[in-house]
Residue, then its C-alpha position, 0 to 999 in steps of 0.5 A: x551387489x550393485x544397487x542399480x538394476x536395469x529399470x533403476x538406471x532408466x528411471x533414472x534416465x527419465x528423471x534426468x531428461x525432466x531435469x534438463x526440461x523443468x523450470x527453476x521455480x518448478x523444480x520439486x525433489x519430490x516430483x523428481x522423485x516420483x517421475x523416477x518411481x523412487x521413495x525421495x530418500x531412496x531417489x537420492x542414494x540411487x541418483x546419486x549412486x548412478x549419476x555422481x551427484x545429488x538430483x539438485x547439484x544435477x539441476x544446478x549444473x544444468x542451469x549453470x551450462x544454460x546461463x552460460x550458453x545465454x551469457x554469450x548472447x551479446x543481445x541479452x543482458x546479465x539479467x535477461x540471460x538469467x531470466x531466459x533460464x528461468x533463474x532470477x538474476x539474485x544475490x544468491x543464484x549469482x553467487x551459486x555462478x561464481x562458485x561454480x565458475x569462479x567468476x561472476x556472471x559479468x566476469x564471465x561474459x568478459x572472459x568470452x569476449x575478450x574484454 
């Protein structure tokens, strides 16, 4: 028996159109959780099940698509692109870029023109 009913998957909808909508600094598991109508720990099985990963690696591919959009804004800096994702340009959150992308920020800007 599949664990996902129909009101399970639109939960889960709801949970991923806050996700793609919230701030970095806002992001809360348990506000995640709650827009869902799910228990935390439940939250994370049923998302996980539904979407192929956890509700925070989710979060974080959608900030990573959002820096790189930003990172091919010529107009912005490495940092100003972070910034406008509402992610401080940091050791850390840099880090996170290079291992999603394989590249850092920087190097990722250059890959897009060329240089």
């Amino acid at each position: 028996m599949n664990i996902l009913t129909i009101a399970s998957k639109d939960n889960i909808k709801k949970a991923i159109e806050y996700l793609h909508t919230c701030n970095y600094k806002d992001y809360s598991f348990e506000k995640v959780a709650q827009i869902a109508s799910f228990s935390p720990y439940h939250f994370i099985r049923v998302f996980k099940a539904e979407v192929g990963s956890t509700p925070y690696e989710y979060f974080i591919k959608i900030k990573i698509e959002a820096i790189k959009e930003k990172l091919a804004d010529k107009n912005l800096s490495v940092s100003e692109a972070f910034s406008a994702c509402g992610v401080e340009y940091s050791g850390h959150f840099a880090a996170v870029f290079r291992k999603a992308t394989g590249m850092s920020p920087s190097q990722y800007r250059k890959s897009l023109w060329g240089k």
